[in-house]
C-alpha positions as CSV (number, residue, x, y, z in Angstrom):
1,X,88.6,164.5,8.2
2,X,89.6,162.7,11.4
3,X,89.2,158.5,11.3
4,X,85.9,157.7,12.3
5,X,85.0,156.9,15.3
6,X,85.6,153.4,17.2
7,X,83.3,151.1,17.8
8,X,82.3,150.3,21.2
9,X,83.6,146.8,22.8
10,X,80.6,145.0,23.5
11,X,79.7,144.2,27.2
12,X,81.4,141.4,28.7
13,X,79.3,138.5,29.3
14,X,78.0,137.4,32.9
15,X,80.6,135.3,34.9
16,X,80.2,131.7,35.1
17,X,79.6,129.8,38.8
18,X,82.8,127.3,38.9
19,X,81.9,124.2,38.9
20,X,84.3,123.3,42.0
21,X,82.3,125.5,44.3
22,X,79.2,123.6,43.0
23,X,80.6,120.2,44.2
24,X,82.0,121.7,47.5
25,X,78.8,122.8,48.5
26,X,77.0,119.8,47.7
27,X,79.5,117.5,48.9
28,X,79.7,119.3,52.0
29,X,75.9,119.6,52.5
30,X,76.1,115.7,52.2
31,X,78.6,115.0,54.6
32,X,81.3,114.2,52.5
33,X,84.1,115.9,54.3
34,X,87.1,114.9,52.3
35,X,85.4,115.6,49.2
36,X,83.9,118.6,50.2
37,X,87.4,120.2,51.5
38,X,89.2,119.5,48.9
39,X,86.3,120.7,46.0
40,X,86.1,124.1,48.3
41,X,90.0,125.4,48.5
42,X,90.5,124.3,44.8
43,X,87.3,126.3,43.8
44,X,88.6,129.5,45.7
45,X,91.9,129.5,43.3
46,X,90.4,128.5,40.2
47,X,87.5,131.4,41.2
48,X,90.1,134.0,42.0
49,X,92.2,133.1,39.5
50,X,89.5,133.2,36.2
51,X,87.3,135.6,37.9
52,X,84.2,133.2,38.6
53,X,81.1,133.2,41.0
54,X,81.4,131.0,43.2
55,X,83.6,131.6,46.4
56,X,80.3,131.8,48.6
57,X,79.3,128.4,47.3
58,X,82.7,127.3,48.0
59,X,82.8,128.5,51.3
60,X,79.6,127.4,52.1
61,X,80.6,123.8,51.3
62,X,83.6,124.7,53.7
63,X,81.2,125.3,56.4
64,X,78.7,122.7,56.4
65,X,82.2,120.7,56.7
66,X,82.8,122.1,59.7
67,X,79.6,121.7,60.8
68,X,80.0,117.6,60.2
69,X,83.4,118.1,62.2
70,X,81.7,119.2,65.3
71,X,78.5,117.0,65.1
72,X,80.7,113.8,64.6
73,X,83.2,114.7,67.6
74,X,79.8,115.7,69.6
75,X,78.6,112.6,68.6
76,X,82.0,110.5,69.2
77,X,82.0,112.0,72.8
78,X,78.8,110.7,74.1
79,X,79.5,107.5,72.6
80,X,82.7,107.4,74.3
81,X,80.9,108.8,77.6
82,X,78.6,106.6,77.6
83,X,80.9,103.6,77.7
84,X,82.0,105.0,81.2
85,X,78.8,105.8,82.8
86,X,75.4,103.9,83.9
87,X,71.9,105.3,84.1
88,X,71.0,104.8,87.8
89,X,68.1,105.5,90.0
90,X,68.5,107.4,93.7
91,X,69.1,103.4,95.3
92,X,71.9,103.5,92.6
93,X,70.5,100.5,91.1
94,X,70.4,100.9,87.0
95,X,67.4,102.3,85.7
96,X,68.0,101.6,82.1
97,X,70.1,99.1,79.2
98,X,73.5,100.9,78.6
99,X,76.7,99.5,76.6
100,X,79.5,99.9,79.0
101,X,82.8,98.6,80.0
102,X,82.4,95.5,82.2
103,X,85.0,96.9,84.7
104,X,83.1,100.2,85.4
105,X,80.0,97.7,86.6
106,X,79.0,97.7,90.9
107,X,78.3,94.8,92.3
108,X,74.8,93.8,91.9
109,X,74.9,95.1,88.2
110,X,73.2,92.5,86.0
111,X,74.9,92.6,82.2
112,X,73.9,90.6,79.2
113,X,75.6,90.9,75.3
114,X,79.0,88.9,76.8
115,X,81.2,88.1,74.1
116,X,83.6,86.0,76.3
117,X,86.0,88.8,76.9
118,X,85.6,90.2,80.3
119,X,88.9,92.2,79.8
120,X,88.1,94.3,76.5
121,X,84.6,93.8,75.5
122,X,81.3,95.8,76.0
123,X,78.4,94.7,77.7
124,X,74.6,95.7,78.3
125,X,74.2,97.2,81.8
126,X,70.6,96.6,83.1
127,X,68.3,95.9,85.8
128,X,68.2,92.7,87.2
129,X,64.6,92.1,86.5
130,X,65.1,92.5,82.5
131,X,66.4,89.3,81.0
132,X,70.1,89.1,81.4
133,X,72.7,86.3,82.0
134,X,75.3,87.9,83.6
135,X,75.9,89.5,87.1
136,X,78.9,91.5,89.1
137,X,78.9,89.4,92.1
138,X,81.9,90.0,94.4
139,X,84.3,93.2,94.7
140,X,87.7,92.1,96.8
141,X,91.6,93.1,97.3
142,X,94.5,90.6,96.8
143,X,97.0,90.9,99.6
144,X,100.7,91.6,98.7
145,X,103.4,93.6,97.6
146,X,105.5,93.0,95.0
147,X,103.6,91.9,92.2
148,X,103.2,88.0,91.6
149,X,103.0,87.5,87.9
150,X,100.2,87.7,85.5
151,X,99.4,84.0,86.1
152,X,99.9,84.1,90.1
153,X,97.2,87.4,90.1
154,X,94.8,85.2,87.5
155,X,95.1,82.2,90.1
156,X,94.4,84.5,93.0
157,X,91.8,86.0,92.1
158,X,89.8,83.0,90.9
159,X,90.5,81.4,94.6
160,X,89.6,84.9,95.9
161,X,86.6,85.3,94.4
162,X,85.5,81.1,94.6
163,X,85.9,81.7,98.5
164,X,83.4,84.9,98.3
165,X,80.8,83.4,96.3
166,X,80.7,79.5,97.3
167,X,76.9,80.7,98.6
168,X,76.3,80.4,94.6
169,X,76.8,76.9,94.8
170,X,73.2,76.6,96.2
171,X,71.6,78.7,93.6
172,X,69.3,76.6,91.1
173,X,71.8,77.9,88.2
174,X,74.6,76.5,90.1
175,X,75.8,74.0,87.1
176,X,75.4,77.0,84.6
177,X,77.4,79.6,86.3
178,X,81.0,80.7,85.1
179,X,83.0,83.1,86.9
180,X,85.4,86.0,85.1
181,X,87.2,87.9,86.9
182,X,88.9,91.6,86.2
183,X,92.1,91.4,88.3
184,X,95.1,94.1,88.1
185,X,97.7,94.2,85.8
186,X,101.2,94.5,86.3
187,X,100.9,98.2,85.5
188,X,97.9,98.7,88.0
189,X,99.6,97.1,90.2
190,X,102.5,99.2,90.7
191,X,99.9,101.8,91.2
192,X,98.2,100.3,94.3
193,X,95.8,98.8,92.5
194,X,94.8,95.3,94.3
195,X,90.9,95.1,93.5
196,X,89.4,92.3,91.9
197,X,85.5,91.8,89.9
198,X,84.1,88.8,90.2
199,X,81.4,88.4,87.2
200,X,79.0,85.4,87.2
201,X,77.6,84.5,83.8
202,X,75.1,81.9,83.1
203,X,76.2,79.5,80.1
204,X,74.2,78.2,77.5
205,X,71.1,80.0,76.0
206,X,68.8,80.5,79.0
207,X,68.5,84.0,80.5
208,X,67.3,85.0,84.0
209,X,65.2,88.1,85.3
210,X,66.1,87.9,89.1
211,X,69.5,88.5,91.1
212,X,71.6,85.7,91.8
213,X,70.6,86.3,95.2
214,X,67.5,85.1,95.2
215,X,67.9,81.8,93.2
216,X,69.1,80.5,95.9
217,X,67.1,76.7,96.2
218,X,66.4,76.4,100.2
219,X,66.9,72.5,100.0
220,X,70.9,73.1,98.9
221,X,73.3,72.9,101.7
222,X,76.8,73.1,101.7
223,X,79.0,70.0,103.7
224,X,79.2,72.4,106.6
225,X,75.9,73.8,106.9
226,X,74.3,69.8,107.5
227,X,72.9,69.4,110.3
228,X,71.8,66.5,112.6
229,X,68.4,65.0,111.4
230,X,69.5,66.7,107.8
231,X,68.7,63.4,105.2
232,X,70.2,63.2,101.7
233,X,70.3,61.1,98.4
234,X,73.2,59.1,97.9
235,X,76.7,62.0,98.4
236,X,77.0,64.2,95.4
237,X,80.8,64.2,94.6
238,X,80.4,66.7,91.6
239,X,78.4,69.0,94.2
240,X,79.8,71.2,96.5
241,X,76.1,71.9,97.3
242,X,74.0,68.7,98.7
243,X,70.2,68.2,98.3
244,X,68.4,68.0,101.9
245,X,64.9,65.7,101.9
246,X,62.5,65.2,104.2
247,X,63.2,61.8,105.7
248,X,59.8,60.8,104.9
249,X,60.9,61.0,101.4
250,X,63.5,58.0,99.7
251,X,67.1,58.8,101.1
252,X,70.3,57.1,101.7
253,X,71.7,58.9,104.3
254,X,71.6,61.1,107.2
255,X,73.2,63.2,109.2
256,X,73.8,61.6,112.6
257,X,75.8,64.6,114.9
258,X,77.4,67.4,114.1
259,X,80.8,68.8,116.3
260,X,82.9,71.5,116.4
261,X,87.0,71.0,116.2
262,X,89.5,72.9,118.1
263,X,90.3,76.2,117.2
264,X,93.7,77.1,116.3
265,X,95.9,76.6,113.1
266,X,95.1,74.4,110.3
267,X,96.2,70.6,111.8
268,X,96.4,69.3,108.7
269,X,94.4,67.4,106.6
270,X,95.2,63.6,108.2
271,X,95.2,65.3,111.6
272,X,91.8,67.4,111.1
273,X,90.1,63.6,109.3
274,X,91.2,62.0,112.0
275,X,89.8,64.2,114.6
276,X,86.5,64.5,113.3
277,X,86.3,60.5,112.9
278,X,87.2,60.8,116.4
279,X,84.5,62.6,117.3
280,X,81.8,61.3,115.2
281,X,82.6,58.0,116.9
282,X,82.5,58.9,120.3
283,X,78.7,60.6,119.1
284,X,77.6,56.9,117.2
285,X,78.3,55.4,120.3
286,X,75.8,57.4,122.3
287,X,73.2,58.1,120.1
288,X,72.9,54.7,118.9
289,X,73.4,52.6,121.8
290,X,70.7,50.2,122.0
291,X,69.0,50.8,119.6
292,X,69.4,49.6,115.6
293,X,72.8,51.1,114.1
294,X,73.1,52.3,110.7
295,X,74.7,50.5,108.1
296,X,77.7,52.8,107.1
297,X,78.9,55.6,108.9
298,X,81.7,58.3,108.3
299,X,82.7,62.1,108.7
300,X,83.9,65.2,106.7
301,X,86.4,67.4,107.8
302,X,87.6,70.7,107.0
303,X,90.4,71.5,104.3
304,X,92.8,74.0,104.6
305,X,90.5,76.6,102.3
306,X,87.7,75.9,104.3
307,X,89.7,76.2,107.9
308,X,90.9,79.0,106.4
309,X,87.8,80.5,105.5
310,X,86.7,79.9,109.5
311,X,84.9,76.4,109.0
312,X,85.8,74.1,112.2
313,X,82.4,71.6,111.9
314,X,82.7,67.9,111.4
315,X,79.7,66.8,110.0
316,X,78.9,62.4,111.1
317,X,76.6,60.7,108.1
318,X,74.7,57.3,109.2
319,X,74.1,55.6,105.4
320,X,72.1,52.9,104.5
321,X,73.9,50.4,102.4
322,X,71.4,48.5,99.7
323,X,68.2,50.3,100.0
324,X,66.7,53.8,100.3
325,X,64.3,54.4,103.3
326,X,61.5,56.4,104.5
327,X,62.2,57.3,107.9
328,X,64.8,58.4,109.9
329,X,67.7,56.2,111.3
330,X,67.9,58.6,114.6
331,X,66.4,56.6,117.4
């Protein structure tokens, strides 16, 4: 008789899930890229190579990986596109609060979040009747060739953009306004870049919810925008704006005459004082002949800036010496 028969292996158990694939999936669900990528190419070996369940886990995890990828580099692009652009209505003012790049801002933009760092920091575009403190005011070109020097483009532009907006001196936030300016590198520059920003911000902690342009005070004057029958406090020196009263009110002084000088090149300081002293004089004499004279009298010229800037006035100021008065000293 034969051997007897052999008995039948018993069925191989069911195959265990690897534990790898369990963590990729999970991790990748979860967001956990690193993890997740890792867990999920080391459970595909170990799978393969014990003959586990798992690789659809695994991949899975893979996957929802990828998926992360794409959301955070959708997500990362609209940040960064939003840093460039501004919601604006059909006028092209902004319609809405957006953080963007200070040099990317139109004049008339209000802004508020300043850090102190025109160059590199982000602001809060938004309309102008939203409480902001800061506000593109002036867009201009330097003049010039070969580039100056970082420190010659800095000091040019800060004259530049003084010139453009010395109107703000008779706003009522004159004493709290600071000007930045974005100006070109030397980079930009050999690119043809000349253009300048001008950004007003108010210091301190007070905001404001109207443009600069209309905070203008009506009663501010500059030197060269006096004129005759204009009367004033005693002379602001810290002011490049004076405060006009009605000469019913207490005042020191008043503006007597106001002339024009010659036109032509820049005289010089002594030359263009002198010439307007020469003029106001000549004007005392008439207006005030027979009649009582004012204590003090003298004139303001134009500088160079402001010659330059197309101012030829002389402005003649009649002062009373030891007390204020309540009328006019124009006969």
């Amino acid at each position: 008789a034969g051997p007897p028969p052999a008995v039948p292996a018993p069925p191989p158990g069911p195959a265990r899930t690897n534990r790898l694939a369990i963590a990729a999936l999970v991790t990748g669900l979860l967001g956990l890229i690193l993890f997740a990528v890792g867990f999920g190419i080391a459970a595909l070996v170990q799978a393969g190579r014990r003959g586990e369940k798992g690789k659809g886990l695994a991949i899975g995890g893979l996957a929802a990986s990828a998926v992360w990828v794409v959301v955070g580099v959708v997500a990362a692009t609209v940040a960064v596109g939003s840093m460039f652009t501004v919601k604006r209505d059909e006028a092209g003012q902004i319609s809405r609060s957006d953080r963007v790049i200070p040099s990317l801002l139109r004049v008339g933009d209000c802004f508020t979040g300043f850090s102190g760092d025109i160059q590199s920091s982000l602001v809060t575009a938004l309309p102008c009747t939203q409480p902001h403190e800061g506000e593109v005011a002036a867009k201009l070109r330097l003049p010039g060739d070969i580039y100056p020097g970082d420190r010659e483009v800095f000091d040019q532009a800060e004259d530049a953009c003084y010139g453009r907006l010395v109107d703000l001196q008779k706003s009522r936030y004159a004493e709290q306004l600071q000007l930045y300016t974005i100006a070109p590198s030397g980079t930009t520059w050999r690119t043809g870049d000349r253009e300048v920003l001008c950004f007003m911000h108010v210091e301190g902690t007070g905001k404001i919810t109207t443009p600069l342009a209309q905070t203008m005070d009506p009663n501010l004057k500059l030197w060269y925008e006096l004129a005759r029958g204009d009367c004033l406090g005693k002379w602001n020196d810290e002011a490049m704006a004076q405060r006009t009263l009605a000469c019913t009110e207490r005042h020191w002084m008043e503006v007597y005459a106001v002339h024009t000088l010659k036109a032509g090149p820049f005289p010089g300081v002594k030359t263009a004082e002198r010439r307007a002293e020469a003029g106001c004089d000549e004007r005392y004499e008439r207006i005030f002949r027979g009649h009582r004279a004012p204590d003090l009298i003298s004139s303001l010229a134009p500088d160079k800036d402001d010659w330059t800037a197309g101012v030829r006035t002389a402005v003649c100021l009649a002062e009373s010496e030891d007390h204020p008065l309540k009328k006019s000293m124009l006969p």
